[in-house]
C-alpha positions as MATLAB code, in Angstrom:
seq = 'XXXXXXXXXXXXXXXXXXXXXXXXXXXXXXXXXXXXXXXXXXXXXXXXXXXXXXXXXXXXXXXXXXXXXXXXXXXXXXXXXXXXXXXXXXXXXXXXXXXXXXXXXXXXXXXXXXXXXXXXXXXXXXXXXXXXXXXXXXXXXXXXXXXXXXXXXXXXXXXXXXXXXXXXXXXXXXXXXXXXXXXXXXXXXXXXXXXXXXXXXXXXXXXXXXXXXXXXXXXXXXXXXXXXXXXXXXXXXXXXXXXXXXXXXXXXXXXXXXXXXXXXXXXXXXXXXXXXXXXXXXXXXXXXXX';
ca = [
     -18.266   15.777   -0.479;
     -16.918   15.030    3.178;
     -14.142   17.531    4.265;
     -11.778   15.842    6.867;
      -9.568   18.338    8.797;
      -6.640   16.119   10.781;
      -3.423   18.344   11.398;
      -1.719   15.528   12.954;
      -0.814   12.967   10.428;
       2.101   10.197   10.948;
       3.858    8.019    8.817;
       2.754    4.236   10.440;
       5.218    1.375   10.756;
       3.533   -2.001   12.009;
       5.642   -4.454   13.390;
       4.396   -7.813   13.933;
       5.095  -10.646   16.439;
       5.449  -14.213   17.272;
       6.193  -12.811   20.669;
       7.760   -9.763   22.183;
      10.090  -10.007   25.036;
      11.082   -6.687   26.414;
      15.449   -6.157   26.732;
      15.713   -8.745   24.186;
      15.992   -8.643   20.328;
      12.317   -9.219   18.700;
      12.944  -10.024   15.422;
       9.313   -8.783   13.212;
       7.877  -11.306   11.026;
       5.908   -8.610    8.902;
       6.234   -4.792    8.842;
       4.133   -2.786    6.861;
       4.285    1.216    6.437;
       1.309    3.551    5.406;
       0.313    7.075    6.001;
      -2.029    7.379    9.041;
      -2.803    9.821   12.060;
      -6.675    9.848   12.939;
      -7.727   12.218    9.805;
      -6.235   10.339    7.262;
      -7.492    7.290    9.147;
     -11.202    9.207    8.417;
     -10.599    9.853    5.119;
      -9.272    6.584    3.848;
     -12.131    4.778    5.298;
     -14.219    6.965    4.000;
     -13.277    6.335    0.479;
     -13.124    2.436    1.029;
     -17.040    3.180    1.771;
     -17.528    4.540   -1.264;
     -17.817    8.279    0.017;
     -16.628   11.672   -2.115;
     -13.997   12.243    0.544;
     -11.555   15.125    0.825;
      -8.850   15.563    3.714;
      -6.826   18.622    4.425;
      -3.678   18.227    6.249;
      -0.032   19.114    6.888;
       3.130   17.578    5.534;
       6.678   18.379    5.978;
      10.304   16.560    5.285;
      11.605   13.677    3.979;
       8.203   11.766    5.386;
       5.812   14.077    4.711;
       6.562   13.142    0.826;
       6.393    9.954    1.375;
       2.807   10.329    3.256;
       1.610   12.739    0.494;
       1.814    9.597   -1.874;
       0.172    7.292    0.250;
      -2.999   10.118    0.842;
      -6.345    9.785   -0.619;
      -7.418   12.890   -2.223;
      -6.538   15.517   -0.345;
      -5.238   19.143    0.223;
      -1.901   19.506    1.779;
      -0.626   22.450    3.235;
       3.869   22.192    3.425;
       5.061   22.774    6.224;
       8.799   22.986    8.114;
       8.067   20.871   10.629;
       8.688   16.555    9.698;
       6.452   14.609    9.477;
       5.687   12.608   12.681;
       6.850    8.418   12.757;
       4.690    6.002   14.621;
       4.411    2.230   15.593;
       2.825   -0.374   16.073;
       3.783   -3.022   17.622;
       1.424   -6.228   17.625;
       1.967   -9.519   19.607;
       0.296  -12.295   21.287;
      -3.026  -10.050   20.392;
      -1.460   -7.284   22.555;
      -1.463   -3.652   20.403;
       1.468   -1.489   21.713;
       1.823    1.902   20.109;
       4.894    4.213   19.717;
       3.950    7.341   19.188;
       5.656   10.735   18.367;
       4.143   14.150   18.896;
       3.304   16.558   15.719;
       5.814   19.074   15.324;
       4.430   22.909   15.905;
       2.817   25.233   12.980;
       4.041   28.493   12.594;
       1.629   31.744   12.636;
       1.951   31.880    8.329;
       1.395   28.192    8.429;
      -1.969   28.148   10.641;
      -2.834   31.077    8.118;
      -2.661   29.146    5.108;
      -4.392   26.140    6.856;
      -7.359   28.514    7.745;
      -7.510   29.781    3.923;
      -7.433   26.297    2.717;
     -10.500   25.529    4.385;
     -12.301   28.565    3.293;
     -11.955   27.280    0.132;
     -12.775   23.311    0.494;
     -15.404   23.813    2.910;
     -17.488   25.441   -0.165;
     -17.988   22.328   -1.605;
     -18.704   20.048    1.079;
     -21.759   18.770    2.421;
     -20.176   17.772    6.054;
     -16.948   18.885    7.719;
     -14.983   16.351   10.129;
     -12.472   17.452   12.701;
     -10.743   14.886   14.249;
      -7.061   13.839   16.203;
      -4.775   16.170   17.995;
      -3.848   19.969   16.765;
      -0.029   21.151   16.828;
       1.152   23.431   18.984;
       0.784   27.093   17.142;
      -2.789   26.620   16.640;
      -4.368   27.784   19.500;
      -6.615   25.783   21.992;
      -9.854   27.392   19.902;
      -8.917   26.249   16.555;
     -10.972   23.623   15.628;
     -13.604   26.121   17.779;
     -12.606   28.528   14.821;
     -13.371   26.063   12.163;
     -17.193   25.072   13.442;
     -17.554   29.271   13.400;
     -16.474   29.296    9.787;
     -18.548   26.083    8.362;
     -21.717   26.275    6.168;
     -22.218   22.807    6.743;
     -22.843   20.403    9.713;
     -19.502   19.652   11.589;
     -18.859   16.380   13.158;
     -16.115   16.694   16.006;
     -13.688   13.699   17.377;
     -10.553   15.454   19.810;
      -9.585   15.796   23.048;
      -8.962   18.341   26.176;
      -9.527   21.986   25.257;
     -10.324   21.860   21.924;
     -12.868   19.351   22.827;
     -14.171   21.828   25.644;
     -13.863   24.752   22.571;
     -15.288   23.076   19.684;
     -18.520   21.943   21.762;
     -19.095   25.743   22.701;
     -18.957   26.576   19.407;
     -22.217   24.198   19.229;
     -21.160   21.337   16.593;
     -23.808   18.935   14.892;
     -21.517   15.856   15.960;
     -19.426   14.944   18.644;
     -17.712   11.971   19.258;
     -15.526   10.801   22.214;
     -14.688    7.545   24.367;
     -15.491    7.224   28.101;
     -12.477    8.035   28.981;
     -12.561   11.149   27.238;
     -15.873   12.418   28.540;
     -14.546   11.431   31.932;
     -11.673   14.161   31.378;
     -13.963   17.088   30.479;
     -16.723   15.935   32.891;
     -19.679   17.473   30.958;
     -20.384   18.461   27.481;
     -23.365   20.304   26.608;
     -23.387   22.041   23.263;
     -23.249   19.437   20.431;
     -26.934   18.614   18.864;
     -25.532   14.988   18.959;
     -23.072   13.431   21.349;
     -21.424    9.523   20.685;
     -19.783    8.092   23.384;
     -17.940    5.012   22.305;
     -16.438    2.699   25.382;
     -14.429   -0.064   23.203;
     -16.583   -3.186   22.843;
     -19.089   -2.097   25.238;
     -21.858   -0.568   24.031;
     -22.128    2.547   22.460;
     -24.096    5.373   23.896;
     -26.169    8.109   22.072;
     -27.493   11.264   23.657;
     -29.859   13.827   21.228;
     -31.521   16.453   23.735;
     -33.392   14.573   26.458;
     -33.283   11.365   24.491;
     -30.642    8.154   25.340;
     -30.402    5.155   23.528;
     -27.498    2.811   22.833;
     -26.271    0.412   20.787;
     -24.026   -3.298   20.692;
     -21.064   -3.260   18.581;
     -20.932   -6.988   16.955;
     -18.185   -9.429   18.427;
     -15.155  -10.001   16.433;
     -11.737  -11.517   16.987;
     -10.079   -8.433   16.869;
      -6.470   -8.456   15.216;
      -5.679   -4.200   15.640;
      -8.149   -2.325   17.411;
      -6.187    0.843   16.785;
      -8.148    2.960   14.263;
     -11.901    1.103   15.199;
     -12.884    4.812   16.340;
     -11.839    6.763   13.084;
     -13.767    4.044   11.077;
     -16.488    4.358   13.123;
     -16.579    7.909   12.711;
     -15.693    7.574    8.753;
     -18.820    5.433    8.367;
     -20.786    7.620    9.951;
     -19.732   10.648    7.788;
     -20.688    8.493    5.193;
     -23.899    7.557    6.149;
     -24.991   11.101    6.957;
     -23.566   12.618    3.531;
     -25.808    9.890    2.203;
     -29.327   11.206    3.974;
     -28.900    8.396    6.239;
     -30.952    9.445    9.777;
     -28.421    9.702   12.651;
     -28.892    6.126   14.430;
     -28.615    3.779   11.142;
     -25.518    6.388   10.539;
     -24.514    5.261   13.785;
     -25.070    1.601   13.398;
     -23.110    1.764   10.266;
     -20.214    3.375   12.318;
     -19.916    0.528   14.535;
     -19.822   -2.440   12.109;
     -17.319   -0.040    9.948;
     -15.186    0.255   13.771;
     -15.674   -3.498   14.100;
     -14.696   -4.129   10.688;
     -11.215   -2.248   11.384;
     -10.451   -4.869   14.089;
     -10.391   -7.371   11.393;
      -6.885   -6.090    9.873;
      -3.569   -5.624   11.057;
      -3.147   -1.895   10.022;
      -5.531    1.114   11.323;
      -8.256    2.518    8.630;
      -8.849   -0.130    6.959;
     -12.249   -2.021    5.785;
     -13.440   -3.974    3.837;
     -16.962   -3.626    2.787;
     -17.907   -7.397    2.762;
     -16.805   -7.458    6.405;
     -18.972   -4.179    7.042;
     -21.791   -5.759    5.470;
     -21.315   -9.100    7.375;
     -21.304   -7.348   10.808;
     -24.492   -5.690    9.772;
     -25.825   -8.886   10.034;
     -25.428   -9.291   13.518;
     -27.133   -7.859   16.322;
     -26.113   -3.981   16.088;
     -29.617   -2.966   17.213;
     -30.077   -0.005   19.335;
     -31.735   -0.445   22.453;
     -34.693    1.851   23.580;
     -34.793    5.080   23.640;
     -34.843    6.462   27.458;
     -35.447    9.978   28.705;
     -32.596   11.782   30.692;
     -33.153   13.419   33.823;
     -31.926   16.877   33.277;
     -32.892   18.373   36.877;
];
């Protein structure tokens, strides 16, 4: 089983657009709402893969019922705070996102999210950590959670935890270039996945570099691409997949998200279909680590 830890979940709206002009009324053509936020983005992809998938998040209010229907299986802790609303907004292939921050934990809540773990982590064969953590939780939390796991941990976040969770020496960590560009260095995880949008991606193990192509699609919503990416490869890994055909399978699974109008979401003919193309890594180099 795959544990996915995302604290940071949002009910999703997606508008969409013949056009969008800005002080005047936009009337949508199609809306759509789903639960999202980057771990249940994991852990819906995940399941569309075919993986034993478990997530463990927070809900609270009015939305947070509404988002605890719309979950795949999962563990949800309650919590005061409401649920968070986002949107998307999609026109003339232009993705513009709305976004509202997580509301904060409380000291009994963060307890009862650390318990919860204890007990689902016993039964998984990876843990995930990925997307934002809300305020109450410390800058060391996820740090907290790699300390705690019997299993590999694969980590996808930002800032300090980032900086945290690497020191607490992860098997996994994914970020984008603009990411790695805010923390400058990371030296810690076993693996480290740098994605840079359509560009290629780049893997570091050790002293070895290689990278690979993502294929070329006519992207529709390229919001989510990195938490399928990341979902397939969880899935690939749980599977005794080695770590670069896990990788390859990421990317066609982030290409494959491009395909449709809301984030997580793939379908596996597409994922096979993109396999198809020319997501070969290219050789392996040595780094220079004077």
């Amino acid at each position: 089983m795959i544990l996915v830890v995302g604290l940071s979940p949002a009910w999703q709206r997606t508008l969409e657009f013949g056009a969008l002009i800005p002080g005047k009324v936009n009337r949508a053509r199609r809306v759509s709402e789903m639960a999202s936020g980057k771990g249940v983005n994991v852990a819906r992809v995940a399941r569309q893969l075919g993986g034993n998938v478990r997530l463990l998040t927070v809900a609270g209010g009015q939305r947070g019922r509404r988002l605890v229907a719309g979950l795949p299986p999962a563990s949800v802790v309650r919590v005061e705070a409401e649920t968070r609303i986002c949107q998307t907004l999609i026109a003339d292939g232009v993705v513009t996102e709305l976004v509202e921050e997580a509301g904060a934990l409380s000291r009994r809540e963060v307890s009862q999210v650390l318990a919860r773990f204890d007990v689902e982590q016993h039964r998984a064969k990876l843990v995930v950590l990925t997307g934002s953590v809300p305020a109450g939780c410390g800058e060391e939390f996820y740090a907290r959670l790699i300390q705690r796991s019997r299993v590999p941990v694969l980590v996808d976040v930002q800032g300090r935890q980032l900086v945290n969770a690497v020191a607490a020496r992860p098997f996994v960590v994914k970020v984008n270039r603009d990411e790695l560009e805010a923390v400058k260095k990371i030296d810690g995880a076993e693996w480290l996945v740098i994605s840079d949008g359509a560009r290629r991606v780049t893997v570091r193990h050790g002293a070895e570099q290689f990278s690979l192509r993502p294929p070329r699609v006519k992207a529709v919503n390229t919001i989510g691409c990195g938490d399928a990416m990341f979902a397939g490869m969880a899935v690939a890994l749980s599977r005794g997949e080695l770590m670069e055909e896990a990788i390859r399978f990421g990317v066609a699974c982030g290409a494959a998200n491009a395909l449709t109008a809301e984030p997580g979401h793939v379908r596996r003919a597409n994922v096979r279909r993109l396999l198809r193309q020319d997501v070969r890594a290219a050789a392996k180099t040595v780094l220079d680590k004077r």
